[in-house]
KOLTIKE-622761 format. One record per residue (C-alpha): z, y, x; residue in three letters. Coordinates in steps of 0.5 Angstrom, whole numbers, plus 500, padded with zeros to 3 digits. Last residue first. Example, Ala and Ser with C-alpha at 12.3 -4.5 7.8 and 13.67 -1.06 7.14 Angstrom:
// KOLTIKE-622761
   Z   Y   X type
 514 498 527  SER
 516 491 525  ALA
This chain:
// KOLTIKE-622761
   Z   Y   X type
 489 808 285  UNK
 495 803 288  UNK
 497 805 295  UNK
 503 809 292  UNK
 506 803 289  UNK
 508 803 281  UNK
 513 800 278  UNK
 514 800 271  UNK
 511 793 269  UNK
 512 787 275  UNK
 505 784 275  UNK
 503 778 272  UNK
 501 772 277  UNK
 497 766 274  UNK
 497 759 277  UNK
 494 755 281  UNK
 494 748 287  UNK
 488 746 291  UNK
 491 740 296  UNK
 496 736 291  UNK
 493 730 288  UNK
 487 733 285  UNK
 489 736 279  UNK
 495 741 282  UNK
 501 745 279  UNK
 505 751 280  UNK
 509 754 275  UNK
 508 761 273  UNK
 508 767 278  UNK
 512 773 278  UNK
 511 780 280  UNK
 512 786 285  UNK
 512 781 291  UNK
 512 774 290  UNK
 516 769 296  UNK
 514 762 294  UNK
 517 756 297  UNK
 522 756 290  UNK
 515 756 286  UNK
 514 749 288  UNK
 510 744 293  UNK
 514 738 294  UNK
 508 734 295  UNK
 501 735 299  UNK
 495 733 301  UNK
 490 736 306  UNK
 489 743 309  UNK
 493 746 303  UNK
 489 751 298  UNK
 494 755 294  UNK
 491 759 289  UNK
 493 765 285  UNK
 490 767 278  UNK
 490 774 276  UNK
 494 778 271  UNK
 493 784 267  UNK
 498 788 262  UNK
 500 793 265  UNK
 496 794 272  UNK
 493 789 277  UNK
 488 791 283  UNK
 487 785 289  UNK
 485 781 282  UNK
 483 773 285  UNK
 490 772 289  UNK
 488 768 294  UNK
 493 763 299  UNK
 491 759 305  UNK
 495 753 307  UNK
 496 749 313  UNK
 499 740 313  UNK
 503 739 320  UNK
 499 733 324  UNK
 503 728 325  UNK
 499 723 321  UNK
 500 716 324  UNK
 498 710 320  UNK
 502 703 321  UNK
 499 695 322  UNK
 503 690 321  UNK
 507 688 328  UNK
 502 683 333  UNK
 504 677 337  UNK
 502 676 344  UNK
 501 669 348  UNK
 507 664 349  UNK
 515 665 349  UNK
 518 662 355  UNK
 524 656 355  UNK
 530 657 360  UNK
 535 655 355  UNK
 538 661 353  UNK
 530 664 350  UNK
 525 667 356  UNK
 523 674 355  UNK
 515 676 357  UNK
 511 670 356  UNK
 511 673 349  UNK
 507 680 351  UNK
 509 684 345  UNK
 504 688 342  UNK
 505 694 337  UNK
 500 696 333  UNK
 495 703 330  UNK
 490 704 325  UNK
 490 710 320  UNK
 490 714 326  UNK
 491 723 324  UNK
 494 726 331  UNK
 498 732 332  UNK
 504 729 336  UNK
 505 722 339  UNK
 509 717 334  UNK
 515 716 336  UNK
 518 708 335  UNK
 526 707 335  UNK
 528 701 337  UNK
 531 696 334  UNK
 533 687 336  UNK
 535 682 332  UNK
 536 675 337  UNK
 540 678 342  UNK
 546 678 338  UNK
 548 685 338  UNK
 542 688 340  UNK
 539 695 342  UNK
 532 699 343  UNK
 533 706 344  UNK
 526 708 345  UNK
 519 705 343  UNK
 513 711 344  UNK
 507 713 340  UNK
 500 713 340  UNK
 499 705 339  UNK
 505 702 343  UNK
 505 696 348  UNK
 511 693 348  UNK
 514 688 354  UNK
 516 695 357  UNK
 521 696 350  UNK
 525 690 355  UNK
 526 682 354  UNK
 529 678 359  UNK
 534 674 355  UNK
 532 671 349  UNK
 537 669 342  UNK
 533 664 337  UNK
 527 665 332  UNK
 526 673 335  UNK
 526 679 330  UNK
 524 686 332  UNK
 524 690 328  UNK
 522 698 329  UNK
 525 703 326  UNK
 520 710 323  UNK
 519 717 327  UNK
 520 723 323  UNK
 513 727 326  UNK
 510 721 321  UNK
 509 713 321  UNK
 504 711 315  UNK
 506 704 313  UNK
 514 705 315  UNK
 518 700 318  UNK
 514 698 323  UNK
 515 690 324  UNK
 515 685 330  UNK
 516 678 329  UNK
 518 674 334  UNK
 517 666 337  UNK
 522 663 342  UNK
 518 656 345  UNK
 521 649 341  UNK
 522 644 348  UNK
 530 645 347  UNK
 533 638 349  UNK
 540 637 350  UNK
 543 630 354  UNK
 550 626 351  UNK
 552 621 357  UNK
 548 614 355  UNK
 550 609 351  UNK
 552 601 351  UNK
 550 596 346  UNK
 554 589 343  UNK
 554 583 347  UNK
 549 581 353  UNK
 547 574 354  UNK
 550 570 359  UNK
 545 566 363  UNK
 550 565 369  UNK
 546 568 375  UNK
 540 572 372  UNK
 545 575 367  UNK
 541 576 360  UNK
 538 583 356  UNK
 536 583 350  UNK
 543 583 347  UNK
 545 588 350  UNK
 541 594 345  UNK
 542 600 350  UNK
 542 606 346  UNK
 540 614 349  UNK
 543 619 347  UNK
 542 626 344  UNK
 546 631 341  UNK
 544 638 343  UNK
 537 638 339  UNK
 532 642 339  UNK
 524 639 339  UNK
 518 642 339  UNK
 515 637 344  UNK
 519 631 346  UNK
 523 630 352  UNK
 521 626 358  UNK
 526 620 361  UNK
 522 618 368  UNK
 525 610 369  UNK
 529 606 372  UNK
 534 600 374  UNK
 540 598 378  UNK
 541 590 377  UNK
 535 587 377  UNK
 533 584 384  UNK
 533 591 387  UNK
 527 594 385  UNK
 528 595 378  UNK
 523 598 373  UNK
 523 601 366  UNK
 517 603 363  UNK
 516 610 361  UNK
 521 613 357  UNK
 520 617 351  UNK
 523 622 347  UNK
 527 626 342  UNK
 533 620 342  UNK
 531 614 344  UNK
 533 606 342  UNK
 532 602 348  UNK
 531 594 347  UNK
 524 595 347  UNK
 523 598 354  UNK
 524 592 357  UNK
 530 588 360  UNK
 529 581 360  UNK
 533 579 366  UNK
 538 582 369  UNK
 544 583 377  UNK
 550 584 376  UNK
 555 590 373  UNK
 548 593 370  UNK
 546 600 373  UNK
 541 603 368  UNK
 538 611 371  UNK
 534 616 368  UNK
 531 620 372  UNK
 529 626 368  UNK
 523 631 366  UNK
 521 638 364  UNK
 516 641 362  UNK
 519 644 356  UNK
 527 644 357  UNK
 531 639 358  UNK
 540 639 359  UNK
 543 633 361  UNK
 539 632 368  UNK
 540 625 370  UNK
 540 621 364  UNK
 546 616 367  UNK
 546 609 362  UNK
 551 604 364  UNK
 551 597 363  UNK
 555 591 363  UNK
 553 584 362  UNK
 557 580 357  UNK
 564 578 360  UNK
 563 570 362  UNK
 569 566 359  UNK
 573 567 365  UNK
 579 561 362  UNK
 574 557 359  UNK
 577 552 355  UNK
 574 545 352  UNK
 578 541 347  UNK
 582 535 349  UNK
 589 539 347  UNK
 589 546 351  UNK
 595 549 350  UNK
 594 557 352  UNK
 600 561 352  UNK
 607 559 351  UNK
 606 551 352  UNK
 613 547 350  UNK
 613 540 353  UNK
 613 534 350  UNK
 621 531 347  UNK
 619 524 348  UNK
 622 519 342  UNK
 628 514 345  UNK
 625 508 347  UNK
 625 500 344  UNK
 631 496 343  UNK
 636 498 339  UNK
 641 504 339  UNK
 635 509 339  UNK
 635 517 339  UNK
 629 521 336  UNK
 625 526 341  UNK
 627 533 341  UNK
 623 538 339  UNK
 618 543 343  UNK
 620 550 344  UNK
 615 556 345  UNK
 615 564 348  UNK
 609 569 347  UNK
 611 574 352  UNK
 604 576 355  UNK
 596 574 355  UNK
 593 580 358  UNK
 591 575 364  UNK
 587 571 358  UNK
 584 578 356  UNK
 581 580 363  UNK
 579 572 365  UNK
 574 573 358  UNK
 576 568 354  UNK
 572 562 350  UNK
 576 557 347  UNK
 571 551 345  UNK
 575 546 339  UNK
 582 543 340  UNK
 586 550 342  UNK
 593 550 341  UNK
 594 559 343  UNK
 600 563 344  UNK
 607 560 343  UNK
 607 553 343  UNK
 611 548 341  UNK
 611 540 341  UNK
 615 536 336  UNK
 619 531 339  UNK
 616 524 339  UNK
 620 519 334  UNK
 625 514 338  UNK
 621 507 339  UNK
 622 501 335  UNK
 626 495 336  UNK
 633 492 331  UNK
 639 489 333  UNK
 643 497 332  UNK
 639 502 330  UNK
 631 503 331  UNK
 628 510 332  UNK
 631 516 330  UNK
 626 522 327  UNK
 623 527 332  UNK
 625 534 332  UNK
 621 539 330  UNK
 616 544 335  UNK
 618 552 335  UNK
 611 556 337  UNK
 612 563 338  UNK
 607 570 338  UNK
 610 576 343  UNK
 602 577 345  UNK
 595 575 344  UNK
 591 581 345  UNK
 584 583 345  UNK
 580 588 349  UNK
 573 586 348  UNK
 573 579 348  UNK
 575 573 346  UNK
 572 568 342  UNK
 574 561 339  UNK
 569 555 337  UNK
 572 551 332  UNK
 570 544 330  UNK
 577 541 334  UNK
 581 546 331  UNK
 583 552 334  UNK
 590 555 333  UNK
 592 561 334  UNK
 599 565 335  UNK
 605 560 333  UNK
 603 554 334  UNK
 607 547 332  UNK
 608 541 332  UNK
 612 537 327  UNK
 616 531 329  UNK
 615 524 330  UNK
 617 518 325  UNK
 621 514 328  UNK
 619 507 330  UNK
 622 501 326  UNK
 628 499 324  UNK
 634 503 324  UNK
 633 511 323  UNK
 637 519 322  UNK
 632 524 320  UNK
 629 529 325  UNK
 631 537 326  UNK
 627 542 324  UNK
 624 547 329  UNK
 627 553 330  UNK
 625 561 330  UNK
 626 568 334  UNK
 624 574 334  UNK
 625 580 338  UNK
 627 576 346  UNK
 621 572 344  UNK
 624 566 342  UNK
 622 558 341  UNK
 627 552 339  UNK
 626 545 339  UNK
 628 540 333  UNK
 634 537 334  UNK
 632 529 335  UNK
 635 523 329  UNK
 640 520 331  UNK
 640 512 330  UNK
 642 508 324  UNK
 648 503 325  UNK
 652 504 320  UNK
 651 512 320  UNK
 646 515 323  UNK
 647 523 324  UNK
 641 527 323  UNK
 638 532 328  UNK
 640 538 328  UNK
 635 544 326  UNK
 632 549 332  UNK
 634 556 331  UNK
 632 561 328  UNK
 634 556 322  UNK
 631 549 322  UNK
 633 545 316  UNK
 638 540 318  UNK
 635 532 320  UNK
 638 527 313  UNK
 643 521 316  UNK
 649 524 314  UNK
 652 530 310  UNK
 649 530 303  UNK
 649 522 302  UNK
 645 517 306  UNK
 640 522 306  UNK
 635 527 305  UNK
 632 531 310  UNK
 636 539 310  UNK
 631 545 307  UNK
 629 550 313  UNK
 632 557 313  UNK
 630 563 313  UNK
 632 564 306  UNK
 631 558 303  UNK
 628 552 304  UNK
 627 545 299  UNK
 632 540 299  UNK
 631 533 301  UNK
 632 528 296  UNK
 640 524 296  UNK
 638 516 296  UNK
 633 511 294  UNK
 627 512 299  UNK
 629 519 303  UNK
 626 525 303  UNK
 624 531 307  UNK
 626 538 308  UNK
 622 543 306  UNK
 619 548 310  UNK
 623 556 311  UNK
 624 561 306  UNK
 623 568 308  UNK
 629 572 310  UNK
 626 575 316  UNK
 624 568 319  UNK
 623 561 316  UNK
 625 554 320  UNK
 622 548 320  UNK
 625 543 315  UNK
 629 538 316  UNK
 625 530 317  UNK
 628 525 311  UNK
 633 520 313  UNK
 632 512 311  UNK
 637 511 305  UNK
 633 504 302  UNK
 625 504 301  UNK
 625 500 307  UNK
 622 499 314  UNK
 625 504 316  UNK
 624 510 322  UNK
 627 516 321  UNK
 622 522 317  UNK
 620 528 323  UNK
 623 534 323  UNK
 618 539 320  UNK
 614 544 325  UNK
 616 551 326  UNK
 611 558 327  UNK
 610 565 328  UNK
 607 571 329  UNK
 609 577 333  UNK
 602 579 335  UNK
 595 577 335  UNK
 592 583 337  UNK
 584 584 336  UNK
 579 588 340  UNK
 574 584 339  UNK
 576 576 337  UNK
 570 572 336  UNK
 570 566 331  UNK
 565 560 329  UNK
 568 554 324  UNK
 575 552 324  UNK
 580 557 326  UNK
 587 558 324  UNK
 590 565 326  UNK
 597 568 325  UNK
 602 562 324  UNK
 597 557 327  UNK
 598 549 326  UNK
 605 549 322  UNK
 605 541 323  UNK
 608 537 317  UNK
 614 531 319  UNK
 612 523 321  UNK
 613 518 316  UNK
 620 513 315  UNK
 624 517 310  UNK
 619 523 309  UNK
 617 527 314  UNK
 620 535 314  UNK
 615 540 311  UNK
 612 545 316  UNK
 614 553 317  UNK
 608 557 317  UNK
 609 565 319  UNK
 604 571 319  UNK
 608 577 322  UNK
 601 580 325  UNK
 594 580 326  UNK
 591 587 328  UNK
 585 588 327  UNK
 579 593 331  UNK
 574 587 330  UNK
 575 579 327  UNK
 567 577 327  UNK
 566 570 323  UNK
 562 564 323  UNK
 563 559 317  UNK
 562 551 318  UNK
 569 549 318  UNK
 573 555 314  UNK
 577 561 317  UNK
 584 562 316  UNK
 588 568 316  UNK
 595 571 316  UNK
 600 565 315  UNK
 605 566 310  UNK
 611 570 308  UNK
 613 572 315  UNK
 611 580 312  UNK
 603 576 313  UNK
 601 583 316  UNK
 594 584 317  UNK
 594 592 320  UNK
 588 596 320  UNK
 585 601 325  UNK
 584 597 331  UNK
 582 601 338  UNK
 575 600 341  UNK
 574 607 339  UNK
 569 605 333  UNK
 571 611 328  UNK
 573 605 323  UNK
 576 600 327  UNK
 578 594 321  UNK
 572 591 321  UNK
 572 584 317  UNK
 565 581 320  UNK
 561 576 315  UNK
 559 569 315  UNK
 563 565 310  UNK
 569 561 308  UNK
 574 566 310  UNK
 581 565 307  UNK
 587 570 307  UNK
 594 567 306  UNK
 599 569 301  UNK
 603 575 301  UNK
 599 580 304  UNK
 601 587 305  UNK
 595 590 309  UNK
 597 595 313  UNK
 593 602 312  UNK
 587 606 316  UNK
 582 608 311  UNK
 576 606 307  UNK
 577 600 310  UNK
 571 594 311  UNK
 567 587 310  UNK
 561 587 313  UNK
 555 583 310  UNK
 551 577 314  UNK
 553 572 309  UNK
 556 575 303  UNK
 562 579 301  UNK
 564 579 293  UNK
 570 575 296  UNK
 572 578 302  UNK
 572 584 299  UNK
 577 581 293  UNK
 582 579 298  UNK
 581 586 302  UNK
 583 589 295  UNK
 580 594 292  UNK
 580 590 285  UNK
 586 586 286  UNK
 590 582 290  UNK
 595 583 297  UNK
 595 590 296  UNK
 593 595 301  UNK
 588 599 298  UNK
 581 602 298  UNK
 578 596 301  UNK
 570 597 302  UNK
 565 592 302  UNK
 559 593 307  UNK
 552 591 305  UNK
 546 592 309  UNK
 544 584 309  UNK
 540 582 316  UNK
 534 577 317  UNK
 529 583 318  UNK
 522 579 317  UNK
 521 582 310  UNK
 523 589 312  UNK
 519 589 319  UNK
 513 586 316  UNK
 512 591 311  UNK
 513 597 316  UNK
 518 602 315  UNK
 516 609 312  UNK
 517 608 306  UNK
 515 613 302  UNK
 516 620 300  UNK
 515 623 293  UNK
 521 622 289  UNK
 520 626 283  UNK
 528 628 281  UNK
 534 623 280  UNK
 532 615 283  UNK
 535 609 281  UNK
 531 602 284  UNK
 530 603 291  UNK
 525 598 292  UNK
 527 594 299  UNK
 529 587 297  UNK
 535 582 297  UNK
 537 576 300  UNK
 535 579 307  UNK
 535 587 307  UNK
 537 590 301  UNK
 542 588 295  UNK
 542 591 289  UNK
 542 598 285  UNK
 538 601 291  UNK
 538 609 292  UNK
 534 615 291  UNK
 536 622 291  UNK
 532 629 290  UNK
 534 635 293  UNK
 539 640 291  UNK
 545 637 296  UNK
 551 638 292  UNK
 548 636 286  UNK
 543 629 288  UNK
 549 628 291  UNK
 554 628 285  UNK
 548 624 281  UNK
 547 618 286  UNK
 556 617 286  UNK
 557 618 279  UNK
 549 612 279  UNK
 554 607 283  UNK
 561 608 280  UNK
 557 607 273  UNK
 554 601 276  UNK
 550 600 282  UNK
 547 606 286  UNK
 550 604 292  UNK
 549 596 292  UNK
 546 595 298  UNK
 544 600 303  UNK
 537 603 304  UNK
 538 611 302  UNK
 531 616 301  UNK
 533 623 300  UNK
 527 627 299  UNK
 525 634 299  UNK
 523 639 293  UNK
 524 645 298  UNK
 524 643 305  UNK
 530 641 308  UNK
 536 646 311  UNK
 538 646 305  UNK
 540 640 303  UNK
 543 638 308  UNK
 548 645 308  UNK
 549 643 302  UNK
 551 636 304  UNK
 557 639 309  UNK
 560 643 304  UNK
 560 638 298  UNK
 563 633 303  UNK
 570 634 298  UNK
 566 632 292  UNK
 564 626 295  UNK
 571 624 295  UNK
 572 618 291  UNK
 564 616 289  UNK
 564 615 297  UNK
 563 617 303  UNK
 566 615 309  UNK
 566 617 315  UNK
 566 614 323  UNK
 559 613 324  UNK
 555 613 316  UNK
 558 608 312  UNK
 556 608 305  UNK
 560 609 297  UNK
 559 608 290  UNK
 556 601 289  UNK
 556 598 297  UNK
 553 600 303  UNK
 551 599 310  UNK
 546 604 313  UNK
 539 606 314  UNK
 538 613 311  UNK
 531 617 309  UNK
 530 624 311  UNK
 524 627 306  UNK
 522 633 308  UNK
 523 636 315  UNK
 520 642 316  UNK
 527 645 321  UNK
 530 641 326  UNK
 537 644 329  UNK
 540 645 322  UNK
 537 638 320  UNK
 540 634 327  UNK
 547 638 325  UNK
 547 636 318  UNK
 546 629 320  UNK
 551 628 325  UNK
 556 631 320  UNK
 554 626 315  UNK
 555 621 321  UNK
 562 624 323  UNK
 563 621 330  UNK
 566 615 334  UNK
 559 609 332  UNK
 553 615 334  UNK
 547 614 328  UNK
 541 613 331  UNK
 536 618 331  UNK
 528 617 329  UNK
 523 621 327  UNK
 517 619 324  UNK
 510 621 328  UNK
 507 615 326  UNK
 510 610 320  UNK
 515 604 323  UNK
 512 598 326  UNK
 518 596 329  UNK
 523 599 326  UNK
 527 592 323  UNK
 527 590 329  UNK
 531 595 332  UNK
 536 596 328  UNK
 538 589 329  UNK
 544 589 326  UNK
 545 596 322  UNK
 553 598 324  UNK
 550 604 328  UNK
 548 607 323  UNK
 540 609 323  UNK
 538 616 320  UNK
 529 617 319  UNK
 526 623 319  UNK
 520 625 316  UNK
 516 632 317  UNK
 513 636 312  UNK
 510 637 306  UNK
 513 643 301  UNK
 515 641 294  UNK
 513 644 289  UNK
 520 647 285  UNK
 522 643 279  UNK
 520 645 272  UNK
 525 650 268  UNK
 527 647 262  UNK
């Protein structure tokens, strides 16, 4: 087997993705003279790697921060997985063959050489790229390491992040995929979700809807991230297809919903037994109970019914069950509830709710809501009706609340609430933010249950309260911005139970279609992080060049330094305001050596702290795009020919990248002259170079003056270069020649010698002219000056001026 080619040092480069969490932590400390680029969130990542190695030449080991999983990682808006490697083979070839030969490629994500899949995915890009591959079979960062396990080819590169920075670092560097929209399964977001520890993100290899036909549970720290080119816009679809509720996130748990759309959920509560009161259906799209952001999410078109609240008696005897809440799209609605001895509630059907139970199939027992609400039922023998439950709709859809069992002698039971969209429970902090949407979700409360019959005393059931968009019992933070997108959700709440005794028919409360705040704290102008724009005032740099850079806040910061920046191909001197903290400015100077067309520099928000409302800032802001080209052109200039003669020889001249400005008057020619020079893409350039006439020089150049062309940006080229060395021999070679005999006659011969000025070749009898004779082959022993043979006289043939 042929040993693997030396590898060439060079240089290092380190790629950040744009979902690694406080990436600027983790590169504190980091070796000298790496370079750093950070991964733009809305474009190709595995293209943005290409394009800065084609741009950056002598670069060796290219090491990758990024979130990860067996057999795949998420490098800005693509994904490469095991899957379809094979289809990126063009762009990882370019990779490896803009690196130095034998170079590194280093990966810190979790998981990705794990398994078959894993170590499939490691092999397929240590083959595309021709360079050497290393990667971790477990989990990197916190409640990991940093070794990177598996490994093809002799990896020589090292780490170049600090030891401090990695163990310090408080963040995993897992992302778990979906790959397919199914409820269940390997691949599944249920399953994702599963596998997924704390810290991790749980994404999609592709924009889909998730079918679900059972409701998703979160019971840790993790982000579900269905913005997969971080456009601001949701990519993936949650559809709970009026099966089930769509997700609900457990007490303790801190969770991050980003670019989703939650939609078609349904929760349909049980109607109360004989007696009690009714099941709620609290969140049709969403119920939170631990620590939950919203980040441009739509919660959409979700609903939810609560059960008829259970009439009021005292005995075990032929008290009416609560209707169900109603169902939607053909999905069954809650069951109905029971009575003590008589007829059982039945269970929902088809979009519709089961009847309560009671006195027999028709009496007593509240109906089962439908798209609209359910009639309460009818007392008999003196029992009191029970409410109709409340009826909510959007103008699309449509959802009723079941209605409340017939009662005699004691309080009736009250109907089921219900909220259509959201509901945050009193441990829950809600979040909203971005550009989210909370819209067309309705809430239909059930009736409530009959009071006391006649000669009894006890109080009607309280009707079911709907509400349409948000029940909020915990914290509710929402930008002013999202709280006036809130639009079209729709509510009913059920009707109170009747009475025929003593005591007070049930109240019906009213129906909220937006935010009902039930004791919890609201906030309705939830302070929107800290806004910044970055301008870098001249987008193009070249060597010597700087550039204003200014930040504009949309008020007035704090904490702001120079830490919180990531710089592409640059530094920045210390930023400053001097107007209280709003507009702030520091000089940008491009790095030495440098091409690049896509650069920016990053803003960390989280560093930085509004002076008025200490809120602190969210996410990261980005500046317009600037190129930098601080690389000075440079050319080789090269003769054609080692010895140049009368017949001239080309002249190459090749410059590292296209230039202007350059003429044969930048040459300085020995013993000749340069013409027709030309190009076709002004960077090969060449001309012609004719020597001067009758000179013999062993020792001649070209010189170029390098300062002066300028390359396209405006860059000049520094000092001469020199093209190799060329002789010069245009003096014409001369010949004498001498016939040893003046006199031949029959039977004689004479040496003939031909003496050249200098060496020659080509020399043959054809290039002789012999009078009265002939000549055997010419030859030469010391390489072409004295060359001889013999001549023979021609027979019978006499000349008069022969004796």
């Amino acid at each position: 087997m042929a040993s693997a080619p030396a590898a060439v040092p060079g240089q290092t480069v380190v790629f950040v993705d744009a979902r690694v969490k406080d990436a600027d932590s983790l590169l504190k400390g980091v070796a000298p003279g790496t370079q750093v680029v950070q991964l733009d969130a809305s474009k190709d990542g595995l293209q943005q790697i290409a394009d800065y190695l084609g741009q950056h030449q002598g670069i060796s080991s290219v090491q990758i921060i990024a979130h990860g999983n067996a057999g795949d990682l998420w490098l800005g808006d693509s994904y490469l997985s095991a899957d379809n490697v094979a289809a990126r083979s063009a762009v990882l070839a370019e990779i490896g063959k803009d690196m130095n030969v034998g170079g590194d490629i280093l990966i810190y994500a979790c998981y990705t050489a794990e398994g078959t899949r894993g170590l499939s995915f490691v092999d397929s890009l240590a083959e595309l790229t021709g360079r050497d591959i290393a990667a971790s079979n477990n989990r990197t960062g916190v409640g990991g390491d940093w070794d990177l396990e598996v490994a093809t080819g002799n990896i020589e590169s090292a780490n170049v992040l600090s030891k401090t920075a990695m163990s310090e670092y408080q963040w995993g560097l897992a992302t778990w995929t979906a790959s397919n929209n199914a409820n269940t399964g390997v691949g599944s977001l249920r399953a994702e979700i599963a596998s997924a520890q704390n810290g991790d993100i749980v994404t999609f290899n592709a924009s889909m809807t998730v079918q679900l036909t059972s409701e998703l549970l979160v019971n840790k720290n993790i982000t579900i991230d269905g913005d997969l080119n971080n456009d601001g816009v949701a990519d993936v679809t949650l559809d709970g297809q009026y099966k089930t509720r769509v997700i609900e996130i457990a007490s303790g748990s801190t969770v991050t919903l980003d670019g989703l759309v939650i939609t078609r959920g349904l929760y349909s509560g049980a109607g109360g037994n004989g007696g009690f009161g009714a099941t709620g259906a609290m969140g049709g799209g969403i119920s939170n109970a631990g620590n939950l952001t919203l980040y441009n999410v739509s919660v959409t078109s979700n609903a939810a019914s609560g059960g008829g609240g259970g009439g009021g008696v005292l005995s075990l005897y032929d008290g009416g069950g609560g209707g169900g809440g109603g169902g939607l799209g053909g999905q069954g609605g809650g069951n109905g509830g029971s009575t003590g001895l008589g007829i059982l509630g039945q269970a929902g059907g088809s979009g519709v709710g089961g009847h309560g139970g009671g006195y027999d199939a028709t009496h007593m027992g509240g109906r089962g809501g439908t798209s609209t609400g359910g009639n309460g039922g009818i007392g008999v023998h003196g029992y009191s009706n029970g409410g109709s439950g409340g009826t909510a709709t959007n103008g699309t859809i449509s959802i009723g609340g079941g209605g409340g069992g017939a009662g005699l002698d004691i309080v009736g039971g009250a109907g089921g609430n219900a909220a259509g969209g959201i509901y945050n429970a009193s441990t829950g902090t809600l979040t909203i933010v971005g550009t989210s949407t909370i819209t067309n979700n309705i809430g239909a409360g059930g009736g409530g249950g009959g009071g006391s019959g006649v000669g009894y005393i006890g109080n009607g059931g309280v009707g079911g309260k709907g509400v349409g968009a948000i029940w909020n019992k915990g914290t509710l933070q929402i930008t002013a911005a999202n709280f006036a997108a809130i639009s079209g959700n729709a509510a009913g709440s059920g009707a109170g139970g009747a009475v025929l005794g003593g005591g007070s028919t049930g109240t019906s409360p009213t129906a909220v279609a937006a935010i009902y705040n039930d004791g919890g704290l609201l906030n309705t102008a939830y302070p929107a992080s800290p806004a910044a724009t970055i301008v870098v005032a001249d987008n193009s740099l070249i060597i010597g060049e700087t550039s204003l850079v200014t930040f504009t806040f949309s008020e007035a910061v704090s904490g702001f330094t120079n830490a919180d920046l990531t710089i592409t191909n640059g530094t920045l001197t210390t930023v400053s305001s001097s107007d209280g903290g709003t507009t702030w400015t520091a000089t940008f100077t491009p790095s030495s050596s440098v091409t690049g067309n896509t650069n920016q520099i990053f803003l960390d928000n989280t560093g930085v702290t509004s002076v008025s409302r200490g809120v602190t800032g969210f996410g990261t802001s980005s500046s317009n795009n600037y190129a930098v080209d601080t690389v000075r052109p440079t050319a080789t200039v090269v003769v054609a020919n080692s010895t140049v003669n009368i017949g001239g020889s080309t002249v190459t001249i090749t410059f590292s990248e296209a230039v202007t400005g350059f003429s044969s008057a930048d040459m300085t020619v020995s013993n000749g002259t340069l013409t027709n020079l030309t190009t076709s893409d002004n960077i090969t350039w060449t001309a012609t170079l004719t020597p001067t006439n009758g000179l013999n020089n062993a020792s001649n150049v070209i010189t170029l003056d390098n300062t002066a062309y300028t390359d396209t940006a405006g860059n000049a080229g520094v000092g001469s270069v020199d093209s190799n060395n060329y002789a010069i021999d245009t003096v014409r070679p001369t010949a004498t020649v001498v016939v040893a005999e003046n006199a031949l006659k029959i039977g004689d011969t004479s040496l003939v010698t031909i003496t050249f000025s200098e060496a020659v070749t080509g020399f043959t009898n054809a290039d002789l002219t012999i009078a009265n004779g002939t000549l055997t082959a010419v030859s030469s022993s010391d390489g072409g000056i004295t060359w001889d043979r013999d001549l023979y006289p021609e027979r019978q043939h006499h000349r008069r001026d022969q004796p």
